[in-house]
C-alpha positions as CSV (number, residue, x, y, z in Angstrom):
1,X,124.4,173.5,-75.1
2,X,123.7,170.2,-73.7
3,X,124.9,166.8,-74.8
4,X,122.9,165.2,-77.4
5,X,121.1,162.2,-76.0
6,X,119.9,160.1,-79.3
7,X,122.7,157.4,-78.5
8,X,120.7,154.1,-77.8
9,X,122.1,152.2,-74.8
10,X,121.2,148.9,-73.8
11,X,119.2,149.1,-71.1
12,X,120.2,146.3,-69.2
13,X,121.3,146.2,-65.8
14,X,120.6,142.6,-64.6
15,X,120.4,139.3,-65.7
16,X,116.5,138.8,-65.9
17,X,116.5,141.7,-68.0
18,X,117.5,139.7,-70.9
19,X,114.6,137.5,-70.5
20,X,112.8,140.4,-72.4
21,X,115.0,142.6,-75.3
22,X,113.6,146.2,-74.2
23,X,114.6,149.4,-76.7
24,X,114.4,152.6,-74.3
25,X,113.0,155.8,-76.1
26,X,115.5,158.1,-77.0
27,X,115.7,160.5,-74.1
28,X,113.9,164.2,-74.3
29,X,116.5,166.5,-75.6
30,X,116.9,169.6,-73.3
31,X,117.8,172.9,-75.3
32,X,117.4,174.9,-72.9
33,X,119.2,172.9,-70.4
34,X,122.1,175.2,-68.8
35,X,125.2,174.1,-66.5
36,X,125.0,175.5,-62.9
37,X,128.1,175.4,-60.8
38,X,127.7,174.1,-57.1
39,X,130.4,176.5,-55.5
40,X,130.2,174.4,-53.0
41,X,130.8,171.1,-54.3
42,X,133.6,173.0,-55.6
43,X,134.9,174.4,-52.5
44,X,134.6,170.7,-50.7
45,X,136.6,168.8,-53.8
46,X,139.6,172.0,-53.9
47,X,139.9,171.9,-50.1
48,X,140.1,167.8,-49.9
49,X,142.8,167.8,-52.7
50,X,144.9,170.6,-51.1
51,X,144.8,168.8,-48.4
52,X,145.7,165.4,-49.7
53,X,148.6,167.4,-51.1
54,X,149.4,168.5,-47.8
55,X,149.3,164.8,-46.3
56,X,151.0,163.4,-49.3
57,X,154.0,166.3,-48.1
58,X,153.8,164.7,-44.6
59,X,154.3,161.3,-45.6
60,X,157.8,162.0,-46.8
61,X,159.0,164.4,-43.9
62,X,157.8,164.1,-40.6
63,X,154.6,160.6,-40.6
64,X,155.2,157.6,-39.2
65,X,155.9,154.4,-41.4
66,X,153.0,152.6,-39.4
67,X,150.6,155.6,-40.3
68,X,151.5,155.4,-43.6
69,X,151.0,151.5,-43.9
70,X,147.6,151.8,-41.8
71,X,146.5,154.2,-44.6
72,X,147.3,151.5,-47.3
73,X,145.1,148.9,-45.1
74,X,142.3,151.5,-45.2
75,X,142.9,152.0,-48.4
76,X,141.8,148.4,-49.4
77,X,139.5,148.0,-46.6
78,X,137.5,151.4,-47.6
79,X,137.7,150.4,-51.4
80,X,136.3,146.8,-50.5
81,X,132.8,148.7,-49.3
82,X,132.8,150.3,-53.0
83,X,133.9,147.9,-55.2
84,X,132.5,144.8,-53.0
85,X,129.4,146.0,-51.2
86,X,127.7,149.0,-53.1
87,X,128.9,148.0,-56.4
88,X,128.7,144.1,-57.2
89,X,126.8,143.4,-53.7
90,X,124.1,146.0,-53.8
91,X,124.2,148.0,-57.3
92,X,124.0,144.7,-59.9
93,X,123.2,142.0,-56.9
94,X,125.6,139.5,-58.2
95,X,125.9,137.5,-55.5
96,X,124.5,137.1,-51.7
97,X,125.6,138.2,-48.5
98,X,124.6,137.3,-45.1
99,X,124.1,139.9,-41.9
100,X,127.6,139.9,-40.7
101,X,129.2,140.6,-44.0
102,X,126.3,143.5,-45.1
103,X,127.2,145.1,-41.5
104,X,130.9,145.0,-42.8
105,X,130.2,146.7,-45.7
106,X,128.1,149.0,-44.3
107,X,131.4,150.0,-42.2
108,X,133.6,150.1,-45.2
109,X,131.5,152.2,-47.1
110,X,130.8,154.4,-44.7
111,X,134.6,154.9,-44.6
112,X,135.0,155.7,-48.4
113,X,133.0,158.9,-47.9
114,X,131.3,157.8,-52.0
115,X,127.7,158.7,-50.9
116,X,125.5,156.5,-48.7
117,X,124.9,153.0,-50.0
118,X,121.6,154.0,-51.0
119,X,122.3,156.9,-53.1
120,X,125.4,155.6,-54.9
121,X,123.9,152.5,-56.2
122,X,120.6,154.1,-57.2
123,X,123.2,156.8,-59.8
124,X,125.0,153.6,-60.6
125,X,121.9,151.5,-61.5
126,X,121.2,154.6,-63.7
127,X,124.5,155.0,-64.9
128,X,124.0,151.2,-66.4
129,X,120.7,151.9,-67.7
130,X,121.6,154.9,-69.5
131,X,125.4,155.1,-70.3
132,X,126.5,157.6,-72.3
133,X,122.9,159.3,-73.0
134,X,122.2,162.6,-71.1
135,X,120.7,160.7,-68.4
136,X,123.8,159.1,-67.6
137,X,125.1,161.1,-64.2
138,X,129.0,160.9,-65.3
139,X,128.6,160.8,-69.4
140,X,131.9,160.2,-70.6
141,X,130.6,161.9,-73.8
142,X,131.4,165.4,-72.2
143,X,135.4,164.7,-71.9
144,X,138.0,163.0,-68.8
145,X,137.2,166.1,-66.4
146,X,133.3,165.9,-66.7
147,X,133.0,162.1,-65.9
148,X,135.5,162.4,-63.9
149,X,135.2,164.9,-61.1
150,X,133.2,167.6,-62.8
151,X,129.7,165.9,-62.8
152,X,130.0,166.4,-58.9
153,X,130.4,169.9,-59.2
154,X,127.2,171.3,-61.5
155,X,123.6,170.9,-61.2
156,X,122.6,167.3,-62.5
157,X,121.1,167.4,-66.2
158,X,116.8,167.4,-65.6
159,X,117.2,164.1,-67.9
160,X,119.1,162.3,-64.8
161,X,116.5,163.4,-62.2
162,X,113.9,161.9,-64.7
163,X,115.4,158.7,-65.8
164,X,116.4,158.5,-62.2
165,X,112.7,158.2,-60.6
166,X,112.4,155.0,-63.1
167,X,115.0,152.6,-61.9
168,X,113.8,150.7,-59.6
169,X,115.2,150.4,-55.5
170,X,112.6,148.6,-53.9
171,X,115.2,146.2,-53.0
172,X,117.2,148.9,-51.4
173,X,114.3,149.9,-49.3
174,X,113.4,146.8,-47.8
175,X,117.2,146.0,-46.7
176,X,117.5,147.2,-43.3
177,X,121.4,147.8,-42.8
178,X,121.5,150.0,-46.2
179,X,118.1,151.9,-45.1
180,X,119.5,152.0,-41.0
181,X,123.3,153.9,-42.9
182,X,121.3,155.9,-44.8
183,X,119.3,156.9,-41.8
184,X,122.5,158.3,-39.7
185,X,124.8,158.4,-42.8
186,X,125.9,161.9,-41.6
187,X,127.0,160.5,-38.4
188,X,128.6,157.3,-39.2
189,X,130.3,158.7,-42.2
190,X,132.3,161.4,-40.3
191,X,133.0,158.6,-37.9
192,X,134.1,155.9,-39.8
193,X,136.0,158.1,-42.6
194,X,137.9,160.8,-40.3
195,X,137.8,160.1,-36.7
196,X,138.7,156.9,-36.6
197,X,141.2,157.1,-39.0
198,X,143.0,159.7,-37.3
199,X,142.7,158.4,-33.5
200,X,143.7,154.8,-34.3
201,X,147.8,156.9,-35.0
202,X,147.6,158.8,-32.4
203,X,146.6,156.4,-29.8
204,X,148.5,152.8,-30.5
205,X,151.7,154.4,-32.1
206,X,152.0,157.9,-31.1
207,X,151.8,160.1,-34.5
208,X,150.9,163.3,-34.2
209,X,146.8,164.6,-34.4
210,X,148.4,166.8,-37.3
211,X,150.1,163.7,-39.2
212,X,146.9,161.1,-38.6
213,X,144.1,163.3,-39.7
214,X,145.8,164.3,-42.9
215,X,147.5,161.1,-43.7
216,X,145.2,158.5,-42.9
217,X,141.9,160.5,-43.3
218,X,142.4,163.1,-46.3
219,X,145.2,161.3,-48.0
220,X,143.7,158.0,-48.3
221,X,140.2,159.3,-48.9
222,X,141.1,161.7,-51.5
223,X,143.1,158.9,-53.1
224,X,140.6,156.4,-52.9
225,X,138.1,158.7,-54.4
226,X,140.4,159.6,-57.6
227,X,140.7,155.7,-57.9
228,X,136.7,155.4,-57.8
229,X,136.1,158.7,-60.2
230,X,139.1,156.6,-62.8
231,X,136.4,154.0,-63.0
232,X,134.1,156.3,-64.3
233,X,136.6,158.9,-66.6
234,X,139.6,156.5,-67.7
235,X,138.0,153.5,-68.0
236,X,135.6,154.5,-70.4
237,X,137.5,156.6,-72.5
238,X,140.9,154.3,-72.2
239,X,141.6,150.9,-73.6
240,X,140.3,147.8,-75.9
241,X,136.5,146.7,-76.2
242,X,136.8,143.3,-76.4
243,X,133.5,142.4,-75.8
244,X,131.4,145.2,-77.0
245,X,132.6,147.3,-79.7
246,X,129.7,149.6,-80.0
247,X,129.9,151.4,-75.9
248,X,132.3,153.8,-74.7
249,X,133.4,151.6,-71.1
250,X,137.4,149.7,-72.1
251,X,139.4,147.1,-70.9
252,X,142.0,149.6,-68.4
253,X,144.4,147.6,-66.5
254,X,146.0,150.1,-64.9
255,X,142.3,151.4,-63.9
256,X,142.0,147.4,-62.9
257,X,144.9,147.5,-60.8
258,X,144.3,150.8,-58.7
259,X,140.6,150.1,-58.2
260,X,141.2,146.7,-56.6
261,X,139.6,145.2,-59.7
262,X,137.3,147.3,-61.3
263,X,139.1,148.4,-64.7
264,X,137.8,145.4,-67.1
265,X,134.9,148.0,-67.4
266,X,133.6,146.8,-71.2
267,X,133.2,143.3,-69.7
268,X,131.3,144.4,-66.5
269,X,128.7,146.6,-68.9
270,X,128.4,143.3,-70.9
271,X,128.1,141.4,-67.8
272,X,126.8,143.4,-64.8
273,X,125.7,140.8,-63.1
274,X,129.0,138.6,-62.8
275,X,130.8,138.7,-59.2
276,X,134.0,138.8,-60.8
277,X,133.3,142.2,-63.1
278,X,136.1,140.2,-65.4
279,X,137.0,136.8,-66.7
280,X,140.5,137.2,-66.1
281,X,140.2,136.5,-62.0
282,X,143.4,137.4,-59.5
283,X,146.0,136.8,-62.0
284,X,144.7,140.5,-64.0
285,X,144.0,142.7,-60.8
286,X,140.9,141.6,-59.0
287,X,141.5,141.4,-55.7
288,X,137.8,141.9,-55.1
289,X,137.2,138.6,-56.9
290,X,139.5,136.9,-54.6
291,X,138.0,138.9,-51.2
292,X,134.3,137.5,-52.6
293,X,135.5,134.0,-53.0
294,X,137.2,133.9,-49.1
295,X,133.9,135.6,-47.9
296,X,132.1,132.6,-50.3
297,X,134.9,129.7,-48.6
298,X,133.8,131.1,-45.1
299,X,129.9,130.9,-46.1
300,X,129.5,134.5,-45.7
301,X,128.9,135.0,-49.3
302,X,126.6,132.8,-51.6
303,X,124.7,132.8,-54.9
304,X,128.0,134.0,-56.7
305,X,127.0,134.7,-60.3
306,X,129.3,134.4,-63.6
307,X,128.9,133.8,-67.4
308,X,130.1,130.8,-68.9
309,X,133.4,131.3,-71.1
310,X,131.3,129.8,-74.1
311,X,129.0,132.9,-73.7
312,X,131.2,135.4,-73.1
313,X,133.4,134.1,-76.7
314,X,130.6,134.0,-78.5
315,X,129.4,137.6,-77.1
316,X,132.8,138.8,-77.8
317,X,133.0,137.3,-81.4
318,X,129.8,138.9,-82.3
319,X,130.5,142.4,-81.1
320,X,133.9,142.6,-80.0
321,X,136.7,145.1,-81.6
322,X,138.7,141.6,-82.4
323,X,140.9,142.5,-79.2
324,X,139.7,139.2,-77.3
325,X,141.9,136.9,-76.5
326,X,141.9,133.7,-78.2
327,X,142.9,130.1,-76.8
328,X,146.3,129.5,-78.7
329,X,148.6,126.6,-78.3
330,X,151.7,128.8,-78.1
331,X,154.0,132.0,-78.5
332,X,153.7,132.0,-82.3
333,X,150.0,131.0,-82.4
334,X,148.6,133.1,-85.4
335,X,145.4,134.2,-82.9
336,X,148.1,134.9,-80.5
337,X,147.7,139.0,-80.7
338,X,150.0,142.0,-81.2
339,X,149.2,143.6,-78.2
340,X,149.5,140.2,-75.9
341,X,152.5,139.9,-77.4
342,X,154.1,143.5,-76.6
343,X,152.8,143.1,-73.2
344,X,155.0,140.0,-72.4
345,X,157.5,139.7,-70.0
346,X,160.7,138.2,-72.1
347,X,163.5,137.9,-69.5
348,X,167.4,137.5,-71.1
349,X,165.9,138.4,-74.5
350,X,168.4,137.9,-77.1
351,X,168.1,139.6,-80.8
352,X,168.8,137.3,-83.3
């Protein structure tokens, strides 16, 4: 039996959309709507993680400390094309970028192996419009694995192809770097995600062919993908609403810190449209924030769009779950919460 799909989401994706409150029509219910397994999705997902398993094994008996260190530089550097350019760049357009910094993306995404720039940002733009409705391409309603991984591995629900052809992506189309990737996406991806990975080792420090293609390519790809698919699982089934009380996407820090940013995920469904996908900045996890603002210092980004904090309390006052923090002059500060509190650091703690 399918999900049921009479939950009402927002249906807002950008800013201008809130120059006109829009209800969306409950979404057709499909009863006779039937998961098919892609055995080959399947096949691709098992096979990646066995060999991630395998490269993990490497790391600790016979890979090179610069091989592993190079994967943790791709690591960022691949996650930067997500979380930076398909997601905040490209998916909710929160800010400007010029040629030179598009092209970079376009190489860092094309590393992360997520799905052209194209593709993943016209599921994402649906995933905003529709979240948590059978439309939704990762509905967290179906459980952790679903939203997770196992959306990637059945037939997509007819309602997703449907809602789908409505979002719009004339934008996309008339960008010429995102239409010239998705173009020869099945050359630069394999390029940019496992050959160079694995020749760069092999070439300037020696590591075996073995050692760089599982390490640096199916290691740090499979790892950066589990970090991506957390977004989409943990983070909207984990943590505080501060802001929104009635969605399913929390406030995850540990989601925040693995995904270079990306875990303050009831903020960013409040606020798609704000660069930093949080108000909390580099001091809570966000080094995308802080890569933004260099590419900003440099002139390479522009147009940086945020909310103003008197906005985002009185959003948070209105719907919020009562988690948000509140300014407070001190440690015993009645707003001062419970779960701040636990969370402190108290170093030579005494008990009186």
């Amino acid at each position: 039996m399918s999900p049921k799909s009479e939950y009402q989401c927002t249906g807002k994706l950008f800013e201008d959309d809130f120059a006109e409150e829009i209800s969306p029509a409950p979404l057709k219910k499909e009863e006779e709507y039937k998961q098919e397994i892609v055995w080959k999705n399947v096949g691709y997902i098992v096979y990646f993680h066995v060999a991630a398993l395998y490269g993990l094994y490497l790391i600790f008996t016979s890979g090179k400390i610069e091989t592993f260190l190079f994967s943790v530089f791709l690591f960022i550097f691949s996650g930067l094309g997500i979380t930076c350019g398909a997601h905040r760049l490209y998916a909710h357009r929160s800010f400007k970028a010029t040629t030179p910094l598009k092209i970079l993306f376009m190489i860092m995404n094309s590393m992360a192996f997520e799905d052209s720039i194209y593709e993943w940002v016209r599921n994402h733009r649906v995933h905003h419009k529709f979240t948590e409705t059978t439309a939704d391409p990762h509905d967290s309603r179906r459980g952790f694995f679903f939203s997770h991984c196992g959306w990637l591995m059945i037939r997509k629900h007819p309602d997703v192809k449907r809602k789908g052809q409505t979002v719009d992506v004339s934008d996309l189309e008339q960008d010429s770097v995102i239409m010239f990737q998705k173009k020869y996406y099945k050359y630069l991806m394999p390029f940019f995600t496992f050959f160079v990975p694995t020749i760069i080792p092999v070439l300037f420090w020696g590591e075996s062919l073995n050692n760089a293609f599982h390490i640096a390519g199916m290691f740090r790809y499979t790892y950066l993908t589990n970090m991506v698919w957390l977004v989409n699982s943990a983070a909207h089934i984990y943590g505080m609403r501060p802001y929104d009380k009635n969605i399913n996407p929390r406030e995850n820090r540990l989601v925040a810190f693995l995904t270079l940013g990306e875990g303050w995920h009831n903020y960013h469904h409040v606020f798609p449209w704000d660069y930093r996908s949080s108000e909390l900045g580099l001091f809570r996890y966000n080094f995308t924030t802080r890569f933004i603002d260099w590419m900003g210092q440099i002139g390479w980004a522009y147009d940086m769009k945020s909310v103003s904090r008197d906005i985002i309390q009185k959003r948070a006052k209105r719907t919020g779950d009562g988690s948000y923090y509140k300014p407070v002059w001190g440690w015993d500060d009645q707003d001062l919460s419970s779960e701040i509190k636990k969370d402190a650091f108290i170093r030579f703690s005494k008990t009186e």
